[in-house]
N, C-alpha and C positions, 0 to 999 in steps of 0.2 A: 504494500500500500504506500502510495505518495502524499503526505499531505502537500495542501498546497492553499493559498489566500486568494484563488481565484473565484469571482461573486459571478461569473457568470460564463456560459460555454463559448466553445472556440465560434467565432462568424463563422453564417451559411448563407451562400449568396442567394438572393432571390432574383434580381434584374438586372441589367446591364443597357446603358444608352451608350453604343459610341460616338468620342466627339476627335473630330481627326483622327490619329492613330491611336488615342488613346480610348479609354473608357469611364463612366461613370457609375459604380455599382452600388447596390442596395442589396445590403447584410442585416441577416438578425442574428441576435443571441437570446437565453434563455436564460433567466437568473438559475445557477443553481439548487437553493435551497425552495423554490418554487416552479416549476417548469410552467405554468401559465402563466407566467409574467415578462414579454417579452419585449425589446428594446431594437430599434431599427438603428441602422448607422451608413452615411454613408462616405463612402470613399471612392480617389481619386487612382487611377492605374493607367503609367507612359503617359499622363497629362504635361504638355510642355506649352503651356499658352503664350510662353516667347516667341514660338515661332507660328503664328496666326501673325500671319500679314497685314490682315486688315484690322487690326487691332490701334488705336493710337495711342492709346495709354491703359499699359495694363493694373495700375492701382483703382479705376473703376469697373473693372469688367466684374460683372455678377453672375453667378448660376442662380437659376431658376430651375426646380421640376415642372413639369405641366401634365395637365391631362390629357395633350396630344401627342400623340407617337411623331408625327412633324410640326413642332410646332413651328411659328409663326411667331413677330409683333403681338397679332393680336392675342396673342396668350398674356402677354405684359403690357398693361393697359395701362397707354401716354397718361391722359385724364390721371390716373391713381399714383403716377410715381410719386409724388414728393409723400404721399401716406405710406405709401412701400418704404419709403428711407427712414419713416418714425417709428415703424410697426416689425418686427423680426418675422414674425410669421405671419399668413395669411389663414381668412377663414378658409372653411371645407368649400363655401360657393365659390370659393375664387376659381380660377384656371391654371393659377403657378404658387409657387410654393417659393417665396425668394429664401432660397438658403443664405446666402451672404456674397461680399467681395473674396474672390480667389484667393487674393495676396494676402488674406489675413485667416484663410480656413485651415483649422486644421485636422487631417485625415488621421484616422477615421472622426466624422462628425456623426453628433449623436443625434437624430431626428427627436423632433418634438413627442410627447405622449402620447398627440393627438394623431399622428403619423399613421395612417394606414396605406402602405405600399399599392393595394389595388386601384389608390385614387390618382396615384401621378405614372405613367407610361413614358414620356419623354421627356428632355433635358435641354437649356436652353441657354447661354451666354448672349448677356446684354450687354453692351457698353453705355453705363449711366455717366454721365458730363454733368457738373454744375451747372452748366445753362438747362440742364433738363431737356438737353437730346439726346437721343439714346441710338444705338442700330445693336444689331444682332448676327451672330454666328452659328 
C-alpha cells in the first residue's frame, strides 16, 4: 500500500477543441474520499499563441468556450464586452464561457462549479483592445 495526500484522481479527458497545432482539453477528476463529486479542468496542449500571425498583441487575447462546435463573433457579443471584463464567468444562457486572458492562465485551470462540459463544444480566441474592438481566431 502507498499512502499518498492526493484529494482527488489522476485527469480523464473528456473533449478536445483544436486551435492551430495545438489543442484545448477538458478533464475531470473525482475527489477521492467521495466519487460523486467531480471537478472539471481545463488545459492547454502545443499551444504557442506567439506564432498566430494575426495576433497584435498577445497580452489581450482571450479564450472563450462556446456552445458552437464553429464558433463565430457572434458567440462573443460586441454589445456585452465591457460586462464580460467585470464578470469572470458567464450565465448558462450565454453562448461562451470567457475563461480569461492567455498570458495570465494557468494550466491546468479549474472550471467553475457550475461547469457542465455538455454545455460548451467549441473554443474561441478573441482579441479584446481597450478601444473595445475585438476580432477573432
Amino acid at each position: 500500500m502507498i499512502e499518498t495526500e492526493a484529494e482527488e484522481t489522476l485527469p480523464s479527458l473528456i473533449k478536445v477543441a483544436p486551435i492551430g497545432v495545438g489543442a484545448i482539453l477538458i478533464e475531470y477528476t473525482e475527489l477521492l474520499e467521495d466519487k460523486s463529486t467531480v471537478f472539471y479542468y481545463l488545459t492547454a496542449q502545443d499551444l504557442n499563441f506567439a506564432t498566430l500571425k494575426v495576433v497584435t498583441d498577445l497580452d489581450n487575447l482571450v479564450l472563450y468556450l462556446t456552445r458552437s462546435e464553429e464558433p463565430t463573433i457572434r458567440d462573443v457579443s460586441i454589445n456585452d464586452l465591457a460586462v464580460r471584463f467585470r464578470r469572470r464567468y458567464l450565465s448558462v444562457k450565454e453562448n461562451a464561457l470567457r475563461i480569461g486572458f492567455i498570458n495570465s492562465l494557468d494550466f491546468p485551470f479549474k472550471l467553475p462549479d457550475t461547469f457542465f462540459p455538455g454545455d460548451f463544444i467549441g473554443a474561441i480566441l478573441v482579441e479584446e483592445n481597450s478601444d473595445e474592438t475585438i476580432s477573432f481566431f
